[in-house]
ZASEVEX-290891 format. One record per atom (N, C-alpha, C): z, y, x. Coordinates in steps of 0.05 Angstrom, whole numbers, padded with zeros to 5 digits, always signed. Each point is the difference from the previous one (the first is absolute). Layout:
N
ZYX
...
END
This chain:
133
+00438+00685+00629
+00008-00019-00020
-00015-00026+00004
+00013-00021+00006
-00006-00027-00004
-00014-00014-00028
-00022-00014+00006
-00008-00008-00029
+00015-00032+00006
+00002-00010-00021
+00006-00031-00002
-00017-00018+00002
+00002-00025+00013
-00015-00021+00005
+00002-00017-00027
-00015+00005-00014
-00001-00011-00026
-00010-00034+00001
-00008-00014+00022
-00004-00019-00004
+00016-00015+00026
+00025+00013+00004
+00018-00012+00016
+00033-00017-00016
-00001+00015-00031
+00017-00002-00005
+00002-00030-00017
-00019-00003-00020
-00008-00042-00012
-00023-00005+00005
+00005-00020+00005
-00038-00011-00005
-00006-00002-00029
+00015+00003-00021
-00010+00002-00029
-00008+00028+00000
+00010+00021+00015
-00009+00023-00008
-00033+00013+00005
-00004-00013+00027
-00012+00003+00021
-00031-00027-00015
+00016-00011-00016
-00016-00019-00018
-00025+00018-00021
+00028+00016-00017
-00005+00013-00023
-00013+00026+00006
+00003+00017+00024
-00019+00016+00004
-00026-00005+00015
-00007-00028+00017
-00025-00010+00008
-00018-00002-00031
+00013-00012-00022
-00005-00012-00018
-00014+00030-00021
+00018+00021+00008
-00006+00030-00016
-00026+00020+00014
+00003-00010+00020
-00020+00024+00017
-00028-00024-00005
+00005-00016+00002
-00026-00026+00003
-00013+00008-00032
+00016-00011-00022
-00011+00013-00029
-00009+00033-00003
+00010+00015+00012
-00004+00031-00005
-00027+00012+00020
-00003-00008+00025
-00017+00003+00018
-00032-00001-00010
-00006+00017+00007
-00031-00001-00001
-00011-00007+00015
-00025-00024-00009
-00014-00016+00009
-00010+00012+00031
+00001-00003+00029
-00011+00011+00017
-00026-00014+00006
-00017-00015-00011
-00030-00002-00001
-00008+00004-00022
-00006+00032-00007
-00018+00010-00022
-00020-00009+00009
-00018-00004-00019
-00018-00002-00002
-00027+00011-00019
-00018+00009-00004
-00029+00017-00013
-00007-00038-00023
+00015+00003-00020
-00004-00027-00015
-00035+00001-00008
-00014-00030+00002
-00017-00011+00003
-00016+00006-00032
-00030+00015+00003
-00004+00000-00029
-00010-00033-00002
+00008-00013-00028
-00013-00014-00011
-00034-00001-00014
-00013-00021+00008
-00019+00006-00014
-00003-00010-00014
-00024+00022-00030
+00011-00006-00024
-00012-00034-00012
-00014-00015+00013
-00003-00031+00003
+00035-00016-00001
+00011+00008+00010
+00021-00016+00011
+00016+00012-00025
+00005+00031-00001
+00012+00008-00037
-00006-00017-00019
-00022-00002-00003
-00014-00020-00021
+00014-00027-00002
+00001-00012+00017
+00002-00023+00011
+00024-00008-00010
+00027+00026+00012
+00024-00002-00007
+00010+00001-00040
-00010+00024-00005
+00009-00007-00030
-00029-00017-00011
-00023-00015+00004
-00002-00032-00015
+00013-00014+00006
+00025-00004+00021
+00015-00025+00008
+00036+00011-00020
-00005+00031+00003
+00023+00000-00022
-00006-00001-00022
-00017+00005-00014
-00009+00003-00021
+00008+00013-00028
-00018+00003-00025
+00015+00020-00015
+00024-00008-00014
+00018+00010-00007
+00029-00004-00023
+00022+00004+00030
-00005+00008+00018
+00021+00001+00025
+00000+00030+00003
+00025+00005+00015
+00008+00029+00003
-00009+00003+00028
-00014+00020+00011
+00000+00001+00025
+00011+00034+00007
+00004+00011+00023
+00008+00023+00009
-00030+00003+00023
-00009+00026-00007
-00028+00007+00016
+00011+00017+00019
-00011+00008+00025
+00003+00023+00016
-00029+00012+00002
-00012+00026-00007
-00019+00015+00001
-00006+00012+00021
-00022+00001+00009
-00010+00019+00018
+00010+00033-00002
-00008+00003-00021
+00014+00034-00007
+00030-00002-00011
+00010-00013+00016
+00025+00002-00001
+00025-00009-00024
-00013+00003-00026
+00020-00014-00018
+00006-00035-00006
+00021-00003-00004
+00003-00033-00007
+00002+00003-00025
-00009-00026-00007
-00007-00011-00029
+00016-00024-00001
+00011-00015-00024
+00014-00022-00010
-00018-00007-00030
+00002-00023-00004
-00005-00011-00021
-00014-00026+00001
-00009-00005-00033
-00007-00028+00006
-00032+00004-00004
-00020-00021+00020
-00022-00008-00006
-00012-00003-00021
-00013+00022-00021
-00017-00011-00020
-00032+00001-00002
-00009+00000+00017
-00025-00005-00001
-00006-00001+00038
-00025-00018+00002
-00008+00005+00029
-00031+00001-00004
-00017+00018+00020
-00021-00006-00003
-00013+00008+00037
-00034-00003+00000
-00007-00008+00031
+00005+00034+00013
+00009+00020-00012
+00005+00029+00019
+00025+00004-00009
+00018-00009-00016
+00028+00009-00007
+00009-00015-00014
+00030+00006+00001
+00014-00014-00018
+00022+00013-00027
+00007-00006-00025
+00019+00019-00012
+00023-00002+00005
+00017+00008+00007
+00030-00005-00007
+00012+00013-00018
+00017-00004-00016
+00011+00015-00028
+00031+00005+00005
+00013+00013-00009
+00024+00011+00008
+00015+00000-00025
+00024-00008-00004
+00019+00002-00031
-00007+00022-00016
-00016-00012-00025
-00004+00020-00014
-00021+00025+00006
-00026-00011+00009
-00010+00021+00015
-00035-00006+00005
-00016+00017-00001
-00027-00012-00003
-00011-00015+00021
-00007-00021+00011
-00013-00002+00027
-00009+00012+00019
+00001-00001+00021
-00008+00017+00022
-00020-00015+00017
-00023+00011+00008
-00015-00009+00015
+00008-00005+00042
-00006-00016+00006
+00010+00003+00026
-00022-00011+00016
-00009+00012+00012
-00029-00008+00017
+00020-00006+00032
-00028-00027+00000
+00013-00021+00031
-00004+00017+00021
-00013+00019-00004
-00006+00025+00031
+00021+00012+00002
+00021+00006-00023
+00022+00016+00000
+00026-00007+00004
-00005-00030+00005
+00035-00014+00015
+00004-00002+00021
+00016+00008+00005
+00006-00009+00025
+00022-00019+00003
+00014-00006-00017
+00016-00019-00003
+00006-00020-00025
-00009-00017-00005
+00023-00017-00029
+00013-00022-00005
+00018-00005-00013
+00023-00014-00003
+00009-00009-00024
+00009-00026-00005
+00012-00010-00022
+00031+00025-00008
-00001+00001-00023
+00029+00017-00008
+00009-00015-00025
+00017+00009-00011
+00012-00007-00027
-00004+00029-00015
+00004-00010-00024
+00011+00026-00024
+00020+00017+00011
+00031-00015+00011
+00019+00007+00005
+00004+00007+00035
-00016-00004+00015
-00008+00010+00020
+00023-00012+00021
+00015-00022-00012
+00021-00021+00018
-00011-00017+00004
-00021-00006-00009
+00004-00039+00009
-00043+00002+00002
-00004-00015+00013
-00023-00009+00009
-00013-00012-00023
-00028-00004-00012
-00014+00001-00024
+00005-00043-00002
+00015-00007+00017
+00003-00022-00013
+00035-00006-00005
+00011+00020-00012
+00017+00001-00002
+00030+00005+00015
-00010-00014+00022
+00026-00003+00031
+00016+00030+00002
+00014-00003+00015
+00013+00024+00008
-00023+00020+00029
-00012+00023+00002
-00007+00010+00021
+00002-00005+00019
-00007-00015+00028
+00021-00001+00022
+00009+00025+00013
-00015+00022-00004
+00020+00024+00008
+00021+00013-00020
+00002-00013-00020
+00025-00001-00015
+00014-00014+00017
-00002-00036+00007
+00017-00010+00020
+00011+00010+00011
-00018+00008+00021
+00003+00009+00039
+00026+00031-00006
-00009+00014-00028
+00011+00024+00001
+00033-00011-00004
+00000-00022-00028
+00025-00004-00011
+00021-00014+00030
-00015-00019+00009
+00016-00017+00013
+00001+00018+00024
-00010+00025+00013
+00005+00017+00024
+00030+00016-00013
-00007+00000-00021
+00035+00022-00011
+00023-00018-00003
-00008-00028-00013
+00020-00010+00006
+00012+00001+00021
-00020-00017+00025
+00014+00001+00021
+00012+00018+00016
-00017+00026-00011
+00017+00018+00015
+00027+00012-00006
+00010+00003-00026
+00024-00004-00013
+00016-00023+00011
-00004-00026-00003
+00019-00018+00026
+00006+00010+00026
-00025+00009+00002
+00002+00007+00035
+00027+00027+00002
-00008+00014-00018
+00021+00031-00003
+00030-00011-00014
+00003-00020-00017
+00028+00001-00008
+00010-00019+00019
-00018-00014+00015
+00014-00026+00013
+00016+00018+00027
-00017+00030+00000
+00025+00013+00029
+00022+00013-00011
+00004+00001-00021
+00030+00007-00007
+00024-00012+00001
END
């Protein structure tokens, strides 16, 4: 049985699946991500500072969301809707980031750009798929 040359038949097609395998594909330079040190943690939420939502990544594995309510020189609080503060010590991130409440749009309001990159990759790939019919 013959398979089909799937990118012999449009260049819109041959568009829309470069465009599918490229979004779906897993990154081929993994990488062992870089710990932060907790100096540079620090550093990051006094420049965000408190009343902002940020999203944490933990060393032991759980992520956290919420907004900044207190900072101090070994940790900082973040508080969560309706919920008591949580302590989060700068040895224990390994990652953090501005978020929203609503977890769309970036803590100054804007749209995410991986909301963008995601929305405007479906668009186009829907053009790309009805334009071979």
């Amino acid at each position: 049985m013959k398979l089909p040359n799937l990118f012999a038949q449009k260049p819109s097609r041959s568009i829309a699946l470069i465009l599918i395998v490229a979004f779906l594909a897993p990154s081929a330079a993994i990488s062992q991500p870089r710990q932060p040190s907790p100096e540079a943690i620090c550093a990051r939420v006094l420049k965000i500072g408190t009343g902002h939502w940020v999203r944490v990544h933990l060393r032991n594995g759980p992520q956290q969301e919420g907004e900044i309510t207190g900072i101090g020189p070994r940790l900082f609080q973040i508080e969560q809707r309706d919920a008591t503060p949580t302590d989060v010590y700068y040895t224990d991130v390994v990652k953090i980031r501005c978020a929203s409440p609503d977890g769309l749009h970036s803590s100054n309001g804007k749209p995410s750009v991986g909301l963008i990159i995601f929305t405007t990759l479906g668009v186009l790939g829907l053009i790309a798929i009805c334009g071979m019919r």
